[in-house]
Backbone as CSV, one residue per row, in Angstrom:
resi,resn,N_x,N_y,N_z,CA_x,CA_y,CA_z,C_x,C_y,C_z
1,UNK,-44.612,3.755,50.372,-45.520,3.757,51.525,-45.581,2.363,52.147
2,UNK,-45.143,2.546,53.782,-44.968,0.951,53.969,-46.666,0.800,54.913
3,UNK,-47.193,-0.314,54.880,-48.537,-0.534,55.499,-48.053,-1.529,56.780
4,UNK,-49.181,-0.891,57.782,-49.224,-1.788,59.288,-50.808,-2.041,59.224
5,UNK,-51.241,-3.235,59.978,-52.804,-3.587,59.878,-52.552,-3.782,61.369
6,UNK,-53.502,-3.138,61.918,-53.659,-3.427,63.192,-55.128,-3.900,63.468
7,UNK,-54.886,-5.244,64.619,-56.208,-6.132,64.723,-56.232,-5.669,66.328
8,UNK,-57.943,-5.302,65.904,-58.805,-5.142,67.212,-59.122,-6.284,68.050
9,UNK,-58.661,-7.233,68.259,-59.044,-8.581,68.745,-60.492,-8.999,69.662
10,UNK,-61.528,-7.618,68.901,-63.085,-8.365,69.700,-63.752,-7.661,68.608
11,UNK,-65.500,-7.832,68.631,-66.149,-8.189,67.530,-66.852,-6.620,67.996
12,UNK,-66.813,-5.934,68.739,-67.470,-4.448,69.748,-66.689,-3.080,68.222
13,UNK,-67.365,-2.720,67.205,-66.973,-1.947,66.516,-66.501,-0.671,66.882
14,UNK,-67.415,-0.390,67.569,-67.947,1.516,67.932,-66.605,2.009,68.283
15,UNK,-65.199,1.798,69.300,-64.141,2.187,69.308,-63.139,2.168,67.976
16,UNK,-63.203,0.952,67.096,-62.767,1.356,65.985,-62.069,2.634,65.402
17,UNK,-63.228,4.002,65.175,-62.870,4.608,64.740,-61.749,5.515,65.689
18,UNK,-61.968,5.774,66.658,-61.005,6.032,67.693,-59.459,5.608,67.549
19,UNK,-59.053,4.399,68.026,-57.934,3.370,67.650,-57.871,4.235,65.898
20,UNK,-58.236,4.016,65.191,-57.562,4.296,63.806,-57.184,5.782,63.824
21,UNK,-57.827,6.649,64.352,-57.722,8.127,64.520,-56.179,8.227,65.001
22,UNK,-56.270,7.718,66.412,-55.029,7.471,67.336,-53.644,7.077,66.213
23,UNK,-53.713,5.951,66.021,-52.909,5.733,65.607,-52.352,5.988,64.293
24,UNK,-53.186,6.515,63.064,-52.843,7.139,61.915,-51.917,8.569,62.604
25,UNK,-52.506,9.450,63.597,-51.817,10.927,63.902,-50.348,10.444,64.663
26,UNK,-50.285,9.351,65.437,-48.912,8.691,65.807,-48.094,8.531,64.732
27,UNK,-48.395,7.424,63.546,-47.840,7.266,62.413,-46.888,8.059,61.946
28,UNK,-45.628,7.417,61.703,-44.948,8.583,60.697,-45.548,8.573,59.133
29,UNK,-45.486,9.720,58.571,-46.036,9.749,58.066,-46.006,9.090,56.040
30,UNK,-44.846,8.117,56.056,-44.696,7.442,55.277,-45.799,6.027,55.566
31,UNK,-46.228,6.206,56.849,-46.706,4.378,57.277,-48.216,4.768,56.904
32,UNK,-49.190,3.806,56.202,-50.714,3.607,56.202,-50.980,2.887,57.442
33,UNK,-52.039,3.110,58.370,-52.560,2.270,58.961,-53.826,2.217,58.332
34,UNK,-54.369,0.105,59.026,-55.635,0.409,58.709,-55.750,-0.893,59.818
35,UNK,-57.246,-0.346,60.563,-57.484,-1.506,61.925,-58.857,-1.984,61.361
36,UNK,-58.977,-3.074,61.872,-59.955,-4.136,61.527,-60.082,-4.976,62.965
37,UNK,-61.173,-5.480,63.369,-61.472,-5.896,64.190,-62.321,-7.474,63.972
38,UNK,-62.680,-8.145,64.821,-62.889,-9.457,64.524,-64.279,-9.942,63.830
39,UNK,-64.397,-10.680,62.774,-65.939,-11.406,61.971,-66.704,-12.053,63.580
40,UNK,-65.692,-12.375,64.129,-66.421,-14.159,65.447,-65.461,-13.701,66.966
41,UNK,-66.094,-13.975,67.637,-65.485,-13.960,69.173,-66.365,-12.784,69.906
42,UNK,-65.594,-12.926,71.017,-66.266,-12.183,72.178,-66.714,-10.551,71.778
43,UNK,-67.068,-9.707,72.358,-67.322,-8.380,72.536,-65.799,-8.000,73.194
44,UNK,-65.835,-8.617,73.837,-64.529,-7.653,74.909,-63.559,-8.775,74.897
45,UNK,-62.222,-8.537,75.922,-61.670,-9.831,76.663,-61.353,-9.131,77.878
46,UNK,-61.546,-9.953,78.796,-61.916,-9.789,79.996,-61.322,-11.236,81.036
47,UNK,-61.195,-12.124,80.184,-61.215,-13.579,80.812,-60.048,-14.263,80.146
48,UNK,-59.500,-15.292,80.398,-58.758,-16.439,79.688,-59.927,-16.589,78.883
49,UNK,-60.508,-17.213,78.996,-62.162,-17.768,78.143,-62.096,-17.283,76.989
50,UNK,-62.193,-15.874,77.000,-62.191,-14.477,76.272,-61.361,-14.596,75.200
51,UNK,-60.100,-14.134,75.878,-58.776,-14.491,74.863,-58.609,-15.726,73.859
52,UNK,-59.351,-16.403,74.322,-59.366,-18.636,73.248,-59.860,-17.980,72.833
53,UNK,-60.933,-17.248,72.553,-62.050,-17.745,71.941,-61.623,-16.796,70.275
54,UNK,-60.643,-15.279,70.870,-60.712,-14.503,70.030,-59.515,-15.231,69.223
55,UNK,-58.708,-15.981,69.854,-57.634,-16.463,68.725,-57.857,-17.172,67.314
56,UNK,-58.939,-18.184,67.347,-58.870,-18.207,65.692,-59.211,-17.720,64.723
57,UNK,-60.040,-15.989,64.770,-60.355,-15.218,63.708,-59.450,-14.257,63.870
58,UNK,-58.807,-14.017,64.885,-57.590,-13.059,65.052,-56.511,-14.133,63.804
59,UNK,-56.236,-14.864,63.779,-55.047,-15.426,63.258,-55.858,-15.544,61.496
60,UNK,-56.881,-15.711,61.362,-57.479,-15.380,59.843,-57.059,-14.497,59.594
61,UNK,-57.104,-13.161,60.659,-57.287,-11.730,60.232,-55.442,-11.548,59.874
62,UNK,-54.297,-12.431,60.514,-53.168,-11.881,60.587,-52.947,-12.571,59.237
63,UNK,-53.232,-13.838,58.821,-52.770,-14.324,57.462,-53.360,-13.252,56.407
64,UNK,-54.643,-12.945,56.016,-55.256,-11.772,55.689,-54.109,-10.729,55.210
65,UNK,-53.442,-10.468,56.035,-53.115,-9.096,55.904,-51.734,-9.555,55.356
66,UNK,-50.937,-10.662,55.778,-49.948,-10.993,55.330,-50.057,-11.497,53.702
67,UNK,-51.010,-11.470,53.158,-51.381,-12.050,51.904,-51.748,-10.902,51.383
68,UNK,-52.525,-9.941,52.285,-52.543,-8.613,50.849,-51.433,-7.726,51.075
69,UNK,-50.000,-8.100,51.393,-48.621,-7.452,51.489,-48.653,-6.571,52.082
70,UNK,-49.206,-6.356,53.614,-49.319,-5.581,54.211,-47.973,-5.433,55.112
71,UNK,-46.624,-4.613,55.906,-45.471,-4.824,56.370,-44.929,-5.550,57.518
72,UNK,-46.461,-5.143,58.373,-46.166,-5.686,59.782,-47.886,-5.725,60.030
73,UNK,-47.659,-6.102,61.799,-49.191,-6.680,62.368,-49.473,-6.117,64.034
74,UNK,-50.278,-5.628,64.135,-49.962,-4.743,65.343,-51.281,-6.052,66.189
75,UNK,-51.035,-6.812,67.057,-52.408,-7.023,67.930,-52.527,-6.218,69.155
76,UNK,-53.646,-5.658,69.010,-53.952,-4.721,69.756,-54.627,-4.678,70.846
77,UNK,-54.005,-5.337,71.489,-54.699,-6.087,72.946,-53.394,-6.329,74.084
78,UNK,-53.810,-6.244,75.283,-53.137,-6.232,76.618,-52.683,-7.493,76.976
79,UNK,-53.507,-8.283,76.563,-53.268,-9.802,76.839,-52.375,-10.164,75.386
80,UNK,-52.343,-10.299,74.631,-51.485,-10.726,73.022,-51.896,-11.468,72.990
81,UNK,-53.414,-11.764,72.549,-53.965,-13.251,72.413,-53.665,-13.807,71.023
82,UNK,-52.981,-14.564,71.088,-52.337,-15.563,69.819,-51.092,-15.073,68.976
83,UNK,-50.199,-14.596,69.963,-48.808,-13.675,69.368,-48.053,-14.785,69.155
84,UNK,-47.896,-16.140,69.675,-47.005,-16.776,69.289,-47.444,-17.554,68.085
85,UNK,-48.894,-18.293,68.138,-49.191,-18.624,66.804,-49.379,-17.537,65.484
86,UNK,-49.603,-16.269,65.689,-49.727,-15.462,64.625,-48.255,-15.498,64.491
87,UNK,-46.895,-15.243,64.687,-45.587,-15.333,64.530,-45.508,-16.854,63.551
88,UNK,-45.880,-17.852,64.033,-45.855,-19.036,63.437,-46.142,-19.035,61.841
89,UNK,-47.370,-18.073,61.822,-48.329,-18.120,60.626,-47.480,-17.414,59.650
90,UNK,-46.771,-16.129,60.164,-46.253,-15.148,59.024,-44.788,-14.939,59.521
91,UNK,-44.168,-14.326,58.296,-42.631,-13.907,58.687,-42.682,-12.587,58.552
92,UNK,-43.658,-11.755,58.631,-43.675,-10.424,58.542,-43.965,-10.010,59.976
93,UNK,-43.513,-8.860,60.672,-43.175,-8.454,61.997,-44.570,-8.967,62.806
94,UNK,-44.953,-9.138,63.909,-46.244,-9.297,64.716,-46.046,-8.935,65.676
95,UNK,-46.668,-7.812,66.146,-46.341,-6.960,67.584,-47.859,-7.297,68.673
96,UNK,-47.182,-7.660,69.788,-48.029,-7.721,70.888,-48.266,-6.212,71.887
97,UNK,-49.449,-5.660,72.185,-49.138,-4.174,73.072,-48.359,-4.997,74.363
98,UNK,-48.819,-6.089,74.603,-47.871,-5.847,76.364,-46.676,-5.663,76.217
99,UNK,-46.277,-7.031,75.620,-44.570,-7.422,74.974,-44.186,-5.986,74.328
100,UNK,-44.637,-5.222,73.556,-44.082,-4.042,73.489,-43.865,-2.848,74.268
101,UNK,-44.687,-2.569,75.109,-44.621,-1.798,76.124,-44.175,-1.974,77.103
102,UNK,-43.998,-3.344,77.697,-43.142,-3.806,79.379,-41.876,-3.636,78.436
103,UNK,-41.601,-3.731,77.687,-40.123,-4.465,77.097,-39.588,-2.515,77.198
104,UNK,-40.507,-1.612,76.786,-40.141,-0.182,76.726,-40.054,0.879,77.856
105,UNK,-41.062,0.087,79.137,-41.195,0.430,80.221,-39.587,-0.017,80.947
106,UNK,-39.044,-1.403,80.622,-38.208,-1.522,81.258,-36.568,-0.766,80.523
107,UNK,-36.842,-0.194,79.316,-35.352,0.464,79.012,-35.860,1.237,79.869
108,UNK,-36.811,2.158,79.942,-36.958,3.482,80.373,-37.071,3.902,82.093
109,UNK,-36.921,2.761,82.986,-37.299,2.940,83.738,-37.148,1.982,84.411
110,UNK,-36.507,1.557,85.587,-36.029,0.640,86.561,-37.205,-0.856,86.939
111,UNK,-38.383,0.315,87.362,-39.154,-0.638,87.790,-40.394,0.201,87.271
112,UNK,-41.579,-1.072,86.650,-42.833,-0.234,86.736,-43.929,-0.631,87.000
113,UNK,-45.427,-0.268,87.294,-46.733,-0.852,86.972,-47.543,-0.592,85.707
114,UNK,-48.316,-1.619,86.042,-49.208,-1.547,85.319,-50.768,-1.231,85.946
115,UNK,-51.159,-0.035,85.264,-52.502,-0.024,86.110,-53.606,-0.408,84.511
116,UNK,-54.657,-1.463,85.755,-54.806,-2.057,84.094,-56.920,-2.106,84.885
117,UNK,-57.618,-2.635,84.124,-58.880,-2.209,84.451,-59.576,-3.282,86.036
118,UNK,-59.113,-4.052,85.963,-59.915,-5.475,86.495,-59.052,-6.128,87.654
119,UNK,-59.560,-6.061,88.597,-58.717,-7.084,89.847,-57.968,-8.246,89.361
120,UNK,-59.260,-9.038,88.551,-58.622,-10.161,87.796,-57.923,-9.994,86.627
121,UNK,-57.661,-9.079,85.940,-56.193,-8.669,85.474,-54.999,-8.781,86.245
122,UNK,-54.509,-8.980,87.209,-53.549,-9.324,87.779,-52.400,-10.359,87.630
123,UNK,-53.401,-11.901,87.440,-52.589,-12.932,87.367,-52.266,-12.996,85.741
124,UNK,-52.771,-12.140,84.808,-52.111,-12.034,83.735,-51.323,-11.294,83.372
125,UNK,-51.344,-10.058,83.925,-50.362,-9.810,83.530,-49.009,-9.838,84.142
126,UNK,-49.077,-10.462,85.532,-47.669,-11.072,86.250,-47.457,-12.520,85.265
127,UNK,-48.221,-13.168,84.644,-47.649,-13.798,83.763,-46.486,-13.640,82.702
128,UNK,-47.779,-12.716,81.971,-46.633,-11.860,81.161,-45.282,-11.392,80.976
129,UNK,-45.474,-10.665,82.060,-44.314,-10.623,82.959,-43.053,-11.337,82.840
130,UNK,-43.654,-12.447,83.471,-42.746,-13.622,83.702,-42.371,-14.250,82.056
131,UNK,-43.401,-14.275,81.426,-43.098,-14.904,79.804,-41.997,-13.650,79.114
132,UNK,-42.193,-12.740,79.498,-40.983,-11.788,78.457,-39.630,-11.670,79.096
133,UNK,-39.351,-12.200,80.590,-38.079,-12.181,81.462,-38.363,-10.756,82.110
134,UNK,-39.314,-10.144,82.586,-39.525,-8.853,83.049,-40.557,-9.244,84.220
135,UNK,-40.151,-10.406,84.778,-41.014,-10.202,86.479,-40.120,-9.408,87.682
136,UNK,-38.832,-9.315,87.577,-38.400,-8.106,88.590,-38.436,-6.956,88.276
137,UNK,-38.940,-6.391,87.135,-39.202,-4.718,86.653,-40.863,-4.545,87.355
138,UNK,-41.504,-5.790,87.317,-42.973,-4.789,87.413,-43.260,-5.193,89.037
139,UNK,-43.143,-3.854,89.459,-43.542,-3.684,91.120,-44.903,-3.799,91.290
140,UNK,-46.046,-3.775,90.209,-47.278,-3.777,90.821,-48.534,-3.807,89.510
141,UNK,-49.576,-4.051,89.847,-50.336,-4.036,88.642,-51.801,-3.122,90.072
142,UNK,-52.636,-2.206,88.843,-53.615,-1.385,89.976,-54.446,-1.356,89.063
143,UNK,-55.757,-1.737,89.283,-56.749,-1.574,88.533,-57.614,-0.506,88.661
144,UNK,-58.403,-0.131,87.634,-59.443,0.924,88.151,-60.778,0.309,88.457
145,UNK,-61.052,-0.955,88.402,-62.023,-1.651,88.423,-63.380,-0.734,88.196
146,UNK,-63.479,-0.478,86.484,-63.988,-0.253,85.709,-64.615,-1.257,84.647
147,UNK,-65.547,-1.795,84.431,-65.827,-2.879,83.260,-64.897,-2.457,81.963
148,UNK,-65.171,-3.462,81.115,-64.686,-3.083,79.927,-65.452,-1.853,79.115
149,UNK,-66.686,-2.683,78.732,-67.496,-1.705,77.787,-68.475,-0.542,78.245
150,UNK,-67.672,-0.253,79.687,-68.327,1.544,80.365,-67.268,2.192,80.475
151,UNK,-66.033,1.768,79.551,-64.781,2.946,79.969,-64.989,3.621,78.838
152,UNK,-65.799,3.598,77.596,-66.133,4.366,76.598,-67.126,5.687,77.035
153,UNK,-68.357,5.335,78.467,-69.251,6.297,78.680,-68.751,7.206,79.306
154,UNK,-67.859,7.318,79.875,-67.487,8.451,80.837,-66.116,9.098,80.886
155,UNK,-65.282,9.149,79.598,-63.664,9.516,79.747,-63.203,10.220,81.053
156,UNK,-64.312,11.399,81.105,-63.435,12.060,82.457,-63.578,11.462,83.704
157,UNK,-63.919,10.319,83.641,-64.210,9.385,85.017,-62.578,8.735,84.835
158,UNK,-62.743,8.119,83.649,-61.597,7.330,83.476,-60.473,7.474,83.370
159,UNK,-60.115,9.361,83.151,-58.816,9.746,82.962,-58.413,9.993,84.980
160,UNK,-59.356,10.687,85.614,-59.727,10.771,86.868,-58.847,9.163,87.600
161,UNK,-59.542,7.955,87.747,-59.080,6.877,87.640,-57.584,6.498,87.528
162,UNK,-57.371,6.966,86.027,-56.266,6.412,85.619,-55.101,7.473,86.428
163,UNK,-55.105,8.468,86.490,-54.310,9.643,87.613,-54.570,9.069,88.766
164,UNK,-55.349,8.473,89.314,-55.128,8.592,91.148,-54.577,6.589,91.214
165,UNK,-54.909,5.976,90.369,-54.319,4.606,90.749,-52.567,4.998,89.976
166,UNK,-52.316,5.578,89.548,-50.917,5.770,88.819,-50.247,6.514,90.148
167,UNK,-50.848,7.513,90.118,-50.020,7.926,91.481,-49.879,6.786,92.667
168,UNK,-50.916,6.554,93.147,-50.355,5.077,93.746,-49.818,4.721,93.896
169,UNK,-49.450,4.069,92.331,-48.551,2.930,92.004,-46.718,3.659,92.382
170,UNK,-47.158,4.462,92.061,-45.428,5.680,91.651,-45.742,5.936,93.691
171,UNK,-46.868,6.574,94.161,-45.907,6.543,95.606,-46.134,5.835,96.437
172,UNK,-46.674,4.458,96.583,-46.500,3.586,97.047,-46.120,2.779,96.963
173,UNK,-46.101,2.356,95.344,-45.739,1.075,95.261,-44.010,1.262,94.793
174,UNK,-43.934,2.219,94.194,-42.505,2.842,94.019,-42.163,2.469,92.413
175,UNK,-43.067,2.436,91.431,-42.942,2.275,89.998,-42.074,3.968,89.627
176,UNK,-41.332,3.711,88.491,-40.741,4.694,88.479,-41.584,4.646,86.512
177,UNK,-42.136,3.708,86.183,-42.874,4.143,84.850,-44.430,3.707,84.838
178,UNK,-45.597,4.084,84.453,-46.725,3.365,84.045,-46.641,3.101,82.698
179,UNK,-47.371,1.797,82.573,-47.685,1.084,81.998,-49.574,0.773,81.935
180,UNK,-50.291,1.444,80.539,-51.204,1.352,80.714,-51.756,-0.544,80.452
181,UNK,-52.896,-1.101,81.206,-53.074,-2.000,81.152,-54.591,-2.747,80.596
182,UNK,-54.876,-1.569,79.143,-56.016,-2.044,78.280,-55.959,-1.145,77.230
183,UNK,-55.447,-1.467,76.186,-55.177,-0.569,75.020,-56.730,0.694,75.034
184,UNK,-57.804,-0.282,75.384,-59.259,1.185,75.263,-58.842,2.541,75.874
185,UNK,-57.512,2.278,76.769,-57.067,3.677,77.100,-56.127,4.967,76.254
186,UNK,-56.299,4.151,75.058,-55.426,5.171,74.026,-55.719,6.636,73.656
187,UNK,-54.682,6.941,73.702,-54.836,8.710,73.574,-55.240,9.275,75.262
188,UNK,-54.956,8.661,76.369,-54.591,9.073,77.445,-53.201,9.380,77.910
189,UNK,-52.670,8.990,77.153,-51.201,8.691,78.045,-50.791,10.531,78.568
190,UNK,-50.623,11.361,77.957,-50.067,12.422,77.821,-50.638,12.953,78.985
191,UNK,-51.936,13.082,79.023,-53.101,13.445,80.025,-52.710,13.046,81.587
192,UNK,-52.552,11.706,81.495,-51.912,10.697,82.706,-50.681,11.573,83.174
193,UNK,-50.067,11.367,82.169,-48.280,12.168,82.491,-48.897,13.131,83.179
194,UNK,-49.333,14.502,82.396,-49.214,15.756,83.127,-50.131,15.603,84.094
195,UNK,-51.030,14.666,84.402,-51.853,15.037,86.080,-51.056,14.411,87.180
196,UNK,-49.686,13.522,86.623,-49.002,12.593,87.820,-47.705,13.989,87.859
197,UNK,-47.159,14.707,86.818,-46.388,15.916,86.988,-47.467,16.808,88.251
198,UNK,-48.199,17.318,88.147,-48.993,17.901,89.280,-48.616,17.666,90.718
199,UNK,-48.591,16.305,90.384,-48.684,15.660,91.648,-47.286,15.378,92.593
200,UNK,-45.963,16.010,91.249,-45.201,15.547,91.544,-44.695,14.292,91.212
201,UNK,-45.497,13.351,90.622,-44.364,12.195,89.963,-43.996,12.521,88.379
202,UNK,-43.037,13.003,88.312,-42.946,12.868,86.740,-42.178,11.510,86.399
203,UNK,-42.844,10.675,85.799,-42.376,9.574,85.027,-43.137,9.077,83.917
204,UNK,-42.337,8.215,83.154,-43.233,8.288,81.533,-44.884,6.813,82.299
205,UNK,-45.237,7.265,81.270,-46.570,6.616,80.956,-46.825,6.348,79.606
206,UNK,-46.608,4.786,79.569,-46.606,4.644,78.000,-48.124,3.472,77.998
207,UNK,-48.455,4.521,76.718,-49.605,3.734,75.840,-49.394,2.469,75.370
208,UNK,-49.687,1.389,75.547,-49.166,0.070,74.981,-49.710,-0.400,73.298
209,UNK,-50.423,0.642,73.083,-50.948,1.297,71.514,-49.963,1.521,70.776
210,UNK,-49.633,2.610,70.803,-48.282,3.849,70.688,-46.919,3.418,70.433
211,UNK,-46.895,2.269,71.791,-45.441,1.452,72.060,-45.407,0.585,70.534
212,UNK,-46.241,-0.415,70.473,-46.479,-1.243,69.672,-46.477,-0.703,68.281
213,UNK,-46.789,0.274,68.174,-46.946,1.149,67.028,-45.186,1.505,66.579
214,UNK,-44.540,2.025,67.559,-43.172,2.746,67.326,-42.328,1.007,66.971
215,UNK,-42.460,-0.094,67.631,-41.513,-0.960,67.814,-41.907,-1.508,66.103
216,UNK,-43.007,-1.401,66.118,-43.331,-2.097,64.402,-42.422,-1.192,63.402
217,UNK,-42.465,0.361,63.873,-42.356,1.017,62.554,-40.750,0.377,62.466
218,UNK,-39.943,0.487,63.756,-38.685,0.467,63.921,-37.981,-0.892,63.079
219,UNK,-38.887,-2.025,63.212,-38.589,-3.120,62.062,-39.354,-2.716,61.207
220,UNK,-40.382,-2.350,60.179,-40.233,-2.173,59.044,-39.307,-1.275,58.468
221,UNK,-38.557,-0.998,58.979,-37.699,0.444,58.671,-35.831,-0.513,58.483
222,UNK,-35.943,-1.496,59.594,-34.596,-2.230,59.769,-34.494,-3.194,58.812
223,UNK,-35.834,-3.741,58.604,-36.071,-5.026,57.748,-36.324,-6.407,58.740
224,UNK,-36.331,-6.212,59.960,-36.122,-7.004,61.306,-37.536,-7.468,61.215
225,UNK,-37.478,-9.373,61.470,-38.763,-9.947,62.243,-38.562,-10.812,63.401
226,UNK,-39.299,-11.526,63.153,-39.203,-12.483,64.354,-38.346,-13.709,63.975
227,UNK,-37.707,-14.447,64.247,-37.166,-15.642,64.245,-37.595,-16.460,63.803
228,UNK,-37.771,-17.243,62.490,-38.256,-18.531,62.077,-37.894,-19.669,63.152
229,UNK,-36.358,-19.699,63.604,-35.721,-20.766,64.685,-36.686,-20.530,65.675
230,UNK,-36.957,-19.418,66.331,-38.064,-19.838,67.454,-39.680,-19.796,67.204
231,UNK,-40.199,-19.417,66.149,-41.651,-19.402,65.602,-41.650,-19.833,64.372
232,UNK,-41.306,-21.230,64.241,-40.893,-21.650,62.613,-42.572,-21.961,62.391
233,UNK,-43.032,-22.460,61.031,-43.972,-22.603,60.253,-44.792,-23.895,60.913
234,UNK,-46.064,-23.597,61.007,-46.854,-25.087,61.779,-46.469,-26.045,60.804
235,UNK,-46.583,-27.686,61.430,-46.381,-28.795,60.597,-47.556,-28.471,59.594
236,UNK,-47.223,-29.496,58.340,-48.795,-29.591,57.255,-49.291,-30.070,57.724
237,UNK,-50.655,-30.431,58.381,-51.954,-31.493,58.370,-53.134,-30.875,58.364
238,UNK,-53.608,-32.054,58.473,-55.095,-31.883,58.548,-55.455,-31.753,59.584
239,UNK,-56.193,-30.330,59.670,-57.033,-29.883,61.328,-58.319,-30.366,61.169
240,UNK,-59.271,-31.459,62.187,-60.811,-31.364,61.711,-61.121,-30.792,62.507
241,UNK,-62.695,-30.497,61.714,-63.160,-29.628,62.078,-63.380,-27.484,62.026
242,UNK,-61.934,-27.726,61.610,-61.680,-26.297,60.542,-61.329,-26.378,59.024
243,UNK,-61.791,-25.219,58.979,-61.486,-24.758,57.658,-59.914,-24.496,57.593
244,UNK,-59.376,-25.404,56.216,-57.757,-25.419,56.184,-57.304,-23.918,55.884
245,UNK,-56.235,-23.881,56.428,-55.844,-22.356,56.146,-55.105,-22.153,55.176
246,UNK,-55.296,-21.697,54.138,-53.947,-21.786,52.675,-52.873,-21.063,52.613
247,UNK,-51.504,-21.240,52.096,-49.909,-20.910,52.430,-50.351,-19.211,52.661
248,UNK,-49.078,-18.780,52.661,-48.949,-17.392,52.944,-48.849,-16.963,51.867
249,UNK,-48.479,-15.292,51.964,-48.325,-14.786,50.166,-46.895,-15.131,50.106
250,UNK,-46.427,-14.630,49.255,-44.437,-14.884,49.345,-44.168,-13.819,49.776
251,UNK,-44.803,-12.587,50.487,-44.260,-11.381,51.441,-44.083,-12.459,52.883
252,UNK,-44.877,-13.289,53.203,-44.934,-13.643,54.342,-44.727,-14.941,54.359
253,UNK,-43.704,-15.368,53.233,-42.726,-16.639,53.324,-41.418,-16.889,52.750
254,UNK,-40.596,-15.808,53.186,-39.365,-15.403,52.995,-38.520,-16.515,53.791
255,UNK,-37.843,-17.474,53.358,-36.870,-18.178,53.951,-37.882,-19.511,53.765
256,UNK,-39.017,-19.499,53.056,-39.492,-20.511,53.541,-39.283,-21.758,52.047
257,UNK,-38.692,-21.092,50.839,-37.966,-21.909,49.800,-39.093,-21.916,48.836
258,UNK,-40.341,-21.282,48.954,-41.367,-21.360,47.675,-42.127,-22.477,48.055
259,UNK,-43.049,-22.675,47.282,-43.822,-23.810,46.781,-45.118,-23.461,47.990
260,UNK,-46.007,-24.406,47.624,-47.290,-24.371,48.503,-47.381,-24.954,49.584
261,UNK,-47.832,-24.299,50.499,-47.429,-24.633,52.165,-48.661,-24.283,52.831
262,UNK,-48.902,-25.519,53.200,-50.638,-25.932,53.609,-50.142,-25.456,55.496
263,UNK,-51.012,-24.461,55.707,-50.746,-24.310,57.230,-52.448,-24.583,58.287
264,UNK,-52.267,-24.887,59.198,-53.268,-25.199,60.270,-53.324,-25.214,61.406
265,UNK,-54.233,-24.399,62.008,-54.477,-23.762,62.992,-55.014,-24.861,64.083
266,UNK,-53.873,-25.399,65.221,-53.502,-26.800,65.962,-54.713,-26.628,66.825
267,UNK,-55.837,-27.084,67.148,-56.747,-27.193,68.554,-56.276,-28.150,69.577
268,UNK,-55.841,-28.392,70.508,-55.862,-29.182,71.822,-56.594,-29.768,71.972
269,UNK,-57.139,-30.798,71.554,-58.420,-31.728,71.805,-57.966,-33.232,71.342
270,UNK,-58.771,-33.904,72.350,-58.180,-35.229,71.729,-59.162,-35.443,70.446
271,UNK,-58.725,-36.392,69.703,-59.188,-36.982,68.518,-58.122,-38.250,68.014
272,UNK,-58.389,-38.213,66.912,-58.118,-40.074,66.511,-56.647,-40.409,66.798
273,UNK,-56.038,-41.274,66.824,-54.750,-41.361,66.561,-54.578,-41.795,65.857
């Protein structure tokens, strides 16, 4: 039985059980999931602000799991807040939903959007975009400009929503895939599909849940991670002001030659020289 831990990256429980539902019935059925969500940080993310703030208990939570030999690491968020330092931290797989889903949107499909909740979702995820080499695939990003924590009160508002900005996107903007753009939309996708078939667009609509979910199983299954050459191990020092973070287990320091390996979580701030 191989295990995936997937991190909720905000401190808002009540969806929890949802996300684990979702994604255990996705699961093949050799894989355990188990999701956990954050001790410290925001309720939601919504902001750059947002995203800092959730990265250093998100990256507790990824060593965590890499120490109780868990296979891979699903972060379960639109933004991938701290995918390159969680890669740093462990050599066991670390999946981002965007990076997994644009990267799946673009085998599948020429060009696509993303319809994602927030106006100001925009300039991130044309970032994104641009950070994975996939800014000429995405024709458009459409929000439902919905808050975060009221897309739980009303599903049939939100599935409603998510059908008429998708169509949109597919006949105006000329996306030939959606791309959902806030994992809280999981266990829509199918729903999405068949109301944009109605309408006449049939094209896929992928869950960036789901995506992330299939690309993990696909390396624990290959034996495939990420690159030490491009996400090698932080230098040793001393971080002040945090609590030091202690080596990995030896699941999640393969290549790294043994012995004890003091790792620390870098802040941007000036201090002494």
């Amino acid at each position: 039985m191989k295990r995936i831990r997937v991190i909720v990256p905000v401190t808002t429980k009540s969806s929890l059980g949802l996300t684990e539902q979702t994604y255990v019935a996705a699961a093949r059925p050799d894989i355990e999931i188990s999701v956990v969500g954050l001790d410290r940080g925001p309720a939601s993310l919504e902001s750059d602000y947002e995203d800092a703030l959730a990265v250093p208990d998100l990256l507790n939570k990824v060593q965590a799991g890499a120490r109780e030999g868990v296979d891979a690491v699903i972060i379960d968020c639109m933004a991938d807040p701290g995918l390159g330092p969680a890669r740093e931290l462990a050599s066991i797989p670390v999946l981002g939903a965007a990076q997994a889903s644009m990267h799946l949107a673009a085998i599948l499909a020429h060009r696509f959007s993303v319809v994602t909740i927030l106006e100001r979702d925009t300039p991130l995820i044309e970032r994104l975009a641009h950070l994975y080499h996939l800014k000429d695939k995405l024709v458009s990003t459409r929000p439902i400009n919905v808050p975060v924590l009221e897309l739980d009160k009303d599903r049939d508002r939100l599935l409603k929503s998510l059908i008429n900005q998708s169509a949109k996107a597919v006949l105006e903007d000329g996306a030939h895939a959606v791309v959902f753009g806030y994992t809280g939309m999981i266990g829509l996708a199918r729903s999405v599909q068949e109301g944009l078939a109605q309408r006449g667009c049939e094209v896929p609509v992928i869950d960036p849940s789901l995506a992330a979910l299939k690309w993990a199983e696909c390396l624990v299954e290959t034996g495939l991670t990420h690159s030490k050459r491009t996400y090698p191990y932080p230098p040793e020092k001393q971080i002040l002001g945090y609590e030091q973070v202690g080596s990995p287990s030896p699941e999640g320091s393969r290549g790294k030659g043994g012995g004890s390996v003091r790792l620390g979580i870098v802040i941007p701030v000036v201090g002494e020289k």
